[in-house]
Structures are given as structure tokens and as C-alpha cells.
N, C-alpha and C positions, 0 to 999 in steps of 0.2 A: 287665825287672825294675825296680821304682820304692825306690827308697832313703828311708827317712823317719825326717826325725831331728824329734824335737818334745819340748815337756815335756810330761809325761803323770802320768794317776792310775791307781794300781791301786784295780783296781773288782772284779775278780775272780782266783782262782790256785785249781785245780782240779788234783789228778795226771794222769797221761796216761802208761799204761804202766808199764813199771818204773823210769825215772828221770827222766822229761819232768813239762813241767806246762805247762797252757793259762793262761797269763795274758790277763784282758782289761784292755785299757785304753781309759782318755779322753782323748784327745791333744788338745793345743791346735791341731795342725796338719791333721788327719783324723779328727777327731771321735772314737766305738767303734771300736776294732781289736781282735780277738782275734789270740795269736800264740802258737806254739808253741816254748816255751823248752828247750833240748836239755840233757840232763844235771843238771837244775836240782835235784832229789833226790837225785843222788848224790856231788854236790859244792858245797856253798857260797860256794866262793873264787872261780868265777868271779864272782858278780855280789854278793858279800858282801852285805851289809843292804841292795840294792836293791830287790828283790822284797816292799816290805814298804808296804800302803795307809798312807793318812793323808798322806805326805810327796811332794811334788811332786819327781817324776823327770825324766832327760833318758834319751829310748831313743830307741836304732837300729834301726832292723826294715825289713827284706827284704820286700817286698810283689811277689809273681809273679803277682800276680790273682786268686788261690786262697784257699778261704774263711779261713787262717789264713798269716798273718805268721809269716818267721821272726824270733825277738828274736835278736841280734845283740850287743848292747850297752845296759848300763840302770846309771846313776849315781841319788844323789840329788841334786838339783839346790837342793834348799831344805826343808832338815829342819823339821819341827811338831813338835818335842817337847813343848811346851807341850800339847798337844791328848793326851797317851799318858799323861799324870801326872793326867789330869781326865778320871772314869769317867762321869760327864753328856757333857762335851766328844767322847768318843770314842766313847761311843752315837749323839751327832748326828749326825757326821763317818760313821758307817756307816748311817745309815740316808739321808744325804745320795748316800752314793756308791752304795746301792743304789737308791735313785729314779733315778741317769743309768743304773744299767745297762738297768734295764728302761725307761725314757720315751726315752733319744736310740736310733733307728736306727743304723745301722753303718754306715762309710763316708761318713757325713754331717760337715763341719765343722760346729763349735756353734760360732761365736766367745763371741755370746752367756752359752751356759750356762758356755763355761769361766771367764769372768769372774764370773758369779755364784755358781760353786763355789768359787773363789778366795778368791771375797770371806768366804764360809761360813766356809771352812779358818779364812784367818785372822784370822776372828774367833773362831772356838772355838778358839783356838793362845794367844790375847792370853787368856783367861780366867786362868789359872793367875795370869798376872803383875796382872790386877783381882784377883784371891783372896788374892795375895799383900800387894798394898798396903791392901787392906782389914784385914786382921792387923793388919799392922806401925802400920796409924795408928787400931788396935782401934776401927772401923767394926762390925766382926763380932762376934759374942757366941758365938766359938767353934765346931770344926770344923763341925760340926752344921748351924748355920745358915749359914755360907760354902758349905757343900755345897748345900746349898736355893739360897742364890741362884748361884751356878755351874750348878745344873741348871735353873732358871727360864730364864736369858740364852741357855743353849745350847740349849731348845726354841723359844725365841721366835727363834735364828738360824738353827734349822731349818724351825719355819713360814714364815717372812719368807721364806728361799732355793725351799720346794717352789713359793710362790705366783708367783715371780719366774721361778721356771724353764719351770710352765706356759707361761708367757706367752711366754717365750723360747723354745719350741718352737711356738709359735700354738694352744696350748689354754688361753690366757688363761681364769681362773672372773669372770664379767660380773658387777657387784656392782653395778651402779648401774641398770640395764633389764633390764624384764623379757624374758627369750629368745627367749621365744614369741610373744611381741603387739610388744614393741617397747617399752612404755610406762614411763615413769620411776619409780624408787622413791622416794620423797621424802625429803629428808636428815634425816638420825637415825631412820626409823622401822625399826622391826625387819621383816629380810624372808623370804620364805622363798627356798633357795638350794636347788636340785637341780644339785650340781657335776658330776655325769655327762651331765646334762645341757648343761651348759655358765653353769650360775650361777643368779642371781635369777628364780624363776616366781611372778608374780603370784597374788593367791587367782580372780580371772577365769581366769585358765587354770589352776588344779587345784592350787596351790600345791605345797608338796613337805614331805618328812617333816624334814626340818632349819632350825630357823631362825637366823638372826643378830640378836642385838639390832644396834641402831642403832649405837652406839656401838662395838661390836666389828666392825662394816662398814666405819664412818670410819676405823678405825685399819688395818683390811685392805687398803682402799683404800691409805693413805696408804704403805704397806708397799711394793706394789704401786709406786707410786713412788717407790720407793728413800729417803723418808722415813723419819726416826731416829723411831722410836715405842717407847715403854714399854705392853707390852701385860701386862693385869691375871693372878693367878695361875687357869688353868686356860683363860685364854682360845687361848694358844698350840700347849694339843693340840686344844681344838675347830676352828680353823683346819690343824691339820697329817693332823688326820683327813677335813676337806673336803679336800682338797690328795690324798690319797691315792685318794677315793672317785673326784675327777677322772682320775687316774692309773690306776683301774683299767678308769677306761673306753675310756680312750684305748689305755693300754700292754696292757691286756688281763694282767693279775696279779692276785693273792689278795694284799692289805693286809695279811693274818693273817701271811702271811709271813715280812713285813718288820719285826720286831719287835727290836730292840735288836742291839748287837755290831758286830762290824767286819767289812766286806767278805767275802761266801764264795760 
């Protein structure tokens, strides 16, 4: 029997019986683990507010080699309250945490992706305290438009994490050659992008139904490389919907799915 103590995300909490529940998590230690939590419906006090997404945990679990872990022990390790008072912020944060459950395999370390999730978190954690200081130094022209830009910043650090994550699983979207021939696309011009494909298809090999202007390419690239970029309003769901069109081909899921809310 393998003992694993790591910090972790819940990514999933499902019932199981009459007082159990299947938790799955993201461990920084052993990647997807699902684990069967004993009692967890009919009593709250053993693992009180831990059982709760968003907030980075520290769990014990019991691994016998069997497809389900026993949970053991789960604290919160570093509370996100910031991200639970911000309804954009906590839309991202679950449809972040539903992208790992279904793109990482199970049993796989991600070192990678749990850094890029991290970074996700807290950054949509810090929003509340930008919406705050924007108020108080009346930046904002009232709740209205702080919620507008609160929910711009938290799709554009959910585009930026899906394209970063690709990559960090080796389904990078290729924004710069074309896939099929090999041939460059020339900087700034707009290209067409078949991301199930695996990115940029020249109009020589048959083009593809989506394209990118130029300018929304440069900044996806620059994303891509962990560059701070200010991406234009509406540009961050056209990239978070390539991002997904790639993920359906790889993780094999329905996009329609995955539409708003937290972790289920």
C-alpha cells in the first residue's frame, strides 16, 4: 500500500451510496486520483470545509492499486476566497478545473499543469482585491462596469491557462506552421486554424472553418509564452473556444458540457 500526501484540487465530489462520495482530485504529487471518501454525507466534522473546489488542499490517501484511493485526511492548505465573492472569477476557476479533469489521464504527474493551474487560481483569487482598488481610487464607473471588467480579465486567464495547458500535456495548437505541409504563416496575416487538427492549415491544404486574424495570433502566441498580454473584448472566448475544440479531440468530450459553475 502507497501512502500520498500532496496538495491537491478538487475537480470532482459525486455521492456513492448512502453516505460515501467519490472525490476526484489533482494532486501536485500524482497527477488525477479519484478516492472514495467514507462517511462524508453523513457527517461534516470529519473533514469540515475541506471537501470544497477552488481552494488548494493538503490530502492523505491510501492508494492499494485499485482504481479508487482511500481519502484519509484533507485540510485546506491555502484558502481562494477572493475567487467565491467574484461570480466571472468562479465561472473560470470551474471551467478551468473541468478542462484537467477531462485532458490529464489518471495516475500521470503534471508538474507542469499544476503550475499553470496555480497560476489560473491566483490570478482569478487577486480579481476581487483589482475590483476593489479600482472603487476605492473610482477607476470604475460603478458595480456594473467593475463586473464587466472582472469578467473580461477572468476569460482572458482562462484562455491564456486552456492554451498553456494544451501545451503542457503535448497538444500544443501550432499558430505559426502550417500542420500539414510544414510551411510558415507570415507574421500578422490572418490564418486559418483547424485546432483539432492540431492549429494553423494553410488555404494549399484545404484551409479550415475558423480563422484568426493576425493580430489575435500574435497575442495567442505571445500567451503561449507566458507573456502578460491585454487581449481585446471578445477576443478571449474566440481563443477559449479553440482551446476547447482542441480538447475535444484529444480528451474525446462534448464542449457544450462544459458551460459555467463549479466543479461536478
Amino acid at each position: 500500500m502507497r501512502r500520498i500526501e500532496s496538495a491537491a484540487l478538487l475537480v470532482r465530489s459525486v455521492p456513492f451510496g448512502e453516505a460515501d462520495v467519490i472525490a476526484t482530485f489533482f494532486t501536485e504529487e500524482a497527477g488525477k486520483l479519484s478516492a472514495i471518501v467514507r462517511g462524508a454525507r453523513r457527517s461534516t466534522k470529519r473533514f469540515g470545509g475541506a471537501l470544497e473546489p477552488i481552494h488548494e488542499l493538503f490530502v492523505t490517501l491510501e492508494d492499494k492499486g485499485k482504481e479508487l484511493c482511500v481519502l484519509k485526511e484533507a485540510r485546506i492548505g491555502r484558502p481562494r476566497t477572493g475567487i467565491t465573492t467574484d461570480l466571472a472569477a468562479m465561472e473560470a476557476a470551474g471551467h478551468g478545473l473541468r478542462w484537467l479533469r477531462h485532458l490529464c489521464p489518471a495516475r500521470t504527474p503534471e508538474p507542469a499543469v499544476w503550475r499553470s493551474v496555480t497560476e489560473l487560481l491566483d490570478a482569478l483569487d487577486a480579481l476581487d482585491a483589482l475590483r476593489d482598488a479600482g472603487g476605492r481610487s473610482g477607476l470604475g464607473a460603478g458595480l456594473a462596469s467593475q463586473h464587466v471588467a472582472s469578467q473580461h480579465l477572468a476569460s482572458q486567464h482562462l484562455a491564456s491557462f486552456g492554451l498553456r495547458v494544451l501545451a503542457d500535456v503535448g497538444y500544443a495548437v501550432e499558430l505559426e506552421r502550417c500542420v500539414r505541409c510544414g510551411k510558415t504563416c507570415p507574421e500578422g496575416r490572418t490564418a486559418y486554424v483547424d485546432a483539432a487538427a492540431g492549429g494553423v492549415v494553410c488555404s494549399s491544404c484545404g484551409g479550415a472553418r475558423r480563422m484568426l486574424s493576425g493580430p489575435l495570433r500574435q497575442r495567442a502566441r505571445a500567451l503561449l509564452r507566458g507573456e502578460a498580454v491585454l487581449l481585446e473584448r471578445g477576443e478571449a472566448a474566440e481563443l477559449a473556444e479553440m482551446v476547447e475544440e482542441a480538447m475535444a479531440a484529444h480528451a474525446g468530450f462534448d464542449p457544450a458540457r462544459l458551460s459555467g459553475g463549479t466543479p461536478s
